[in-house]
N, C-alpha and C positions, 0 to 999 in steps of 0.2 A: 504493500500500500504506500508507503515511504515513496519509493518507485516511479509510484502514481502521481504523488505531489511534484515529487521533481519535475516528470513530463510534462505536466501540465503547466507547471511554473515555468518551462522552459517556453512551452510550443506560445502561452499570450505572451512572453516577454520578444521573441520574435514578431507576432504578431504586430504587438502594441511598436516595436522600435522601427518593421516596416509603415506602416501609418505613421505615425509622428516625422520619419522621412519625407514621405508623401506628402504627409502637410507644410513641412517647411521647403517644398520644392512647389509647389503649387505659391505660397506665401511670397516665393522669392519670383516667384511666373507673374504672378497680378500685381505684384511691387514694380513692375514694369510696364505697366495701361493704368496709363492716366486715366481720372475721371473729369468726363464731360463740363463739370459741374468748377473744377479746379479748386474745391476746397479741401483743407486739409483735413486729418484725424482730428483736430484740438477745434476747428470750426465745426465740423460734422455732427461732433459728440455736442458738442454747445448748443447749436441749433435744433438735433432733435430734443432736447432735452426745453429746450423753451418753447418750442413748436408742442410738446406735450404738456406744461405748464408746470413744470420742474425749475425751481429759480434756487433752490436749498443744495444743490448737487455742485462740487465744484469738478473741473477737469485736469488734471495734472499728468506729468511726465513724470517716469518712474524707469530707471535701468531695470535693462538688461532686456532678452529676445523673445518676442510674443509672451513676456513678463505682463502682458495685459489683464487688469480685473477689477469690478466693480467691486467698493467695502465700504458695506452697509452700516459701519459703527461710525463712522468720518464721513460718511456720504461723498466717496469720492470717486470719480471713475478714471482709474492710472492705466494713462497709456504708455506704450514702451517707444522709447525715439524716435524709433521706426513709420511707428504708426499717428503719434503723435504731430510730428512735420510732414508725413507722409501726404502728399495729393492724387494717391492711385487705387485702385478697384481693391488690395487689401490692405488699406486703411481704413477704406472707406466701411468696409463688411466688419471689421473689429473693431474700431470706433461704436459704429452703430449696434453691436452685438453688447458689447458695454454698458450701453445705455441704454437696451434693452431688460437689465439688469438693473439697471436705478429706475425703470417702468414698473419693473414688477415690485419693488420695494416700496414703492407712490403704491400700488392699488393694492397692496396686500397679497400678491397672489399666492395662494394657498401653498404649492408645493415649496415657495420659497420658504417661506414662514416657518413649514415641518423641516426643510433642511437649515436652518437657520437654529430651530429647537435640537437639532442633533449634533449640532459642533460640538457640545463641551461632553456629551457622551464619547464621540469619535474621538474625540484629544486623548481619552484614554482606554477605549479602545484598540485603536489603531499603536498606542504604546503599548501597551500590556499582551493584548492577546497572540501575537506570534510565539514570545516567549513564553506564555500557560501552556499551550498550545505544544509547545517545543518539551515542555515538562513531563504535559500528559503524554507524551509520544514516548519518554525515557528515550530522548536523543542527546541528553547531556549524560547518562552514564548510571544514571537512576534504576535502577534496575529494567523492568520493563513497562514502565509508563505505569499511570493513574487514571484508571476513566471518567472519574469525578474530575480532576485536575481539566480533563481534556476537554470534559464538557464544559468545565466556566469557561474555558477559549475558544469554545467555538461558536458561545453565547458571545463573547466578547464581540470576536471575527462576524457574528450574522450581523450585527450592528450597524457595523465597516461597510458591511455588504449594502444592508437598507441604504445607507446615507449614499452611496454610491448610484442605487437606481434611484433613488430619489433626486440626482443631481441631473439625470437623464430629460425627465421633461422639464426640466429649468433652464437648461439649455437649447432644449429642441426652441422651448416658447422663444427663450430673447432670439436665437437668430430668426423665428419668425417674426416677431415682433421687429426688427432691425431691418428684412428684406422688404417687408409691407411699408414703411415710413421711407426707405430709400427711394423707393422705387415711386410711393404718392408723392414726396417730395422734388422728385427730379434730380437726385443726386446722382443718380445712376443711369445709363440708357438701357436701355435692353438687352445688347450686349454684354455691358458692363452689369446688367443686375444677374445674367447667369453666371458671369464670371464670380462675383460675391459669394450666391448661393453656392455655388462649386467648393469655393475655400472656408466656406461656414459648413458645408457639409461636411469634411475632413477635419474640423477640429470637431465636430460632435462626436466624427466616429472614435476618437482618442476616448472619449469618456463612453460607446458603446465598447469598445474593449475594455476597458478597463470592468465595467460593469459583468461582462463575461468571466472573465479571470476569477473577478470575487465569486460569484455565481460558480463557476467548476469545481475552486478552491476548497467553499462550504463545504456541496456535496461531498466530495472526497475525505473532508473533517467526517462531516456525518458517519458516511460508510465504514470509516477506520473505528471512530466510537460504537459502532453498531455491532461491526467484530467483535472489538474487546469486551464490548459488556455480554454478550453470548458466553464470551468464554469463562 
């Protein structure tokens, strides 16, 4: 079963590192088509955000690369250099994916709000459970694992997981939310609004792997706890 984890940990880590290529070659592709419109990431983000009646949100630049994200406790949306001075098809799609994120935070939307309640659980979660996990398994020398041990980490680990699909439609909504306002807006032509969708589609897919990985991962907790508590 051990085995089983490795594989699996191997085959989404391939997975997830072919995509996140993808995306930063697609990123670096429409970093080269100008938009119609000639505004930049720091105009884009501003305007949809007044255009929606968001006057509380500020827009700042922040290092480092697709380092881009909206943070609901500062209400700020950081853009990364790139995307910030940027005036082409993916700035314009991250900008406005951004601030599709400070939308959802103005209307409450639901799934935010549940992932929003689950950060201080995942904080430790996401610390603790590999290592319970790693206990219950008697991978550090322990004789041959703990099924109770295994089972608080896999409780810990489903956690991880929720918080994971539940980032899923938060993200599908803002690049919705982001394509529909570019495209009412005129920010983008037609062209230029497939191109957008295209590089907002490949950063979703980073988080549907991700979401997979967690998802395999459980099960394979599960199954391994299922064994041992038989025996």
């Amino acid at each position: 079963m051990t085995l089983g984890i490795m594989m699996v940990s191997l085959i989404f880590m391939g997975i997830g590192m072919l995509v996140q290529f993808r995306l930063k070659s697609k990123f670096a592709e429409y970093s080269k088509v100008p938009t119609s419109s000639g505004l930049s990431g720091k105009q884009i983000a501003e305007k949809m955000l007044k255009d929606n009646g968001i006057y509380d949100v500020n827009v700042v630049s922040v290092d480092g690369f697709l380092s881009d994200h909206y943070n609901p406790v500062n209400k700020t949306v950081n853009l990364s250099p790139d995307v910030y001075a940027g005036t082409n098809v993916s700035a314009a799609a991250v900008a406005a994916h951004e601030c599709g994120h400070a939308l959802q935070h103005a209307t409450a939307y639901s799934m935010l709000m549940l992932r929003s309640k689950l950060v201080p659980a995942v904080k430790v979660s996401s610390t603790l459970s590999q290592w319970i996990i790693i206990v219950g398994l008697g991978m550090l020398g322990f004789g041959g694992g703990n099924p109770t041990i295994l089972l608080v980490g896999i409780i810990l680990f489903a956690v991880t997981t929720l918080f994971t699909l539940v980032t899923l439609p938060v993200e599908f909504d803002a690049s919705a939310r982001a394509l529909k306002w570019l495209d009412g807006a005129q920010i983008t032509s037609n062209t230029e609004q497939t191109k957008a969708k295209d590089a907002l589609k490949w950063a979703a897919l980073t988080y549907v792997v991700a979401v997979l990985a967690s998802i395999a991962m459980l099960v394979q907790y599960i199954l391994i706890y299922q064994s041992r508590s038989r025996d």
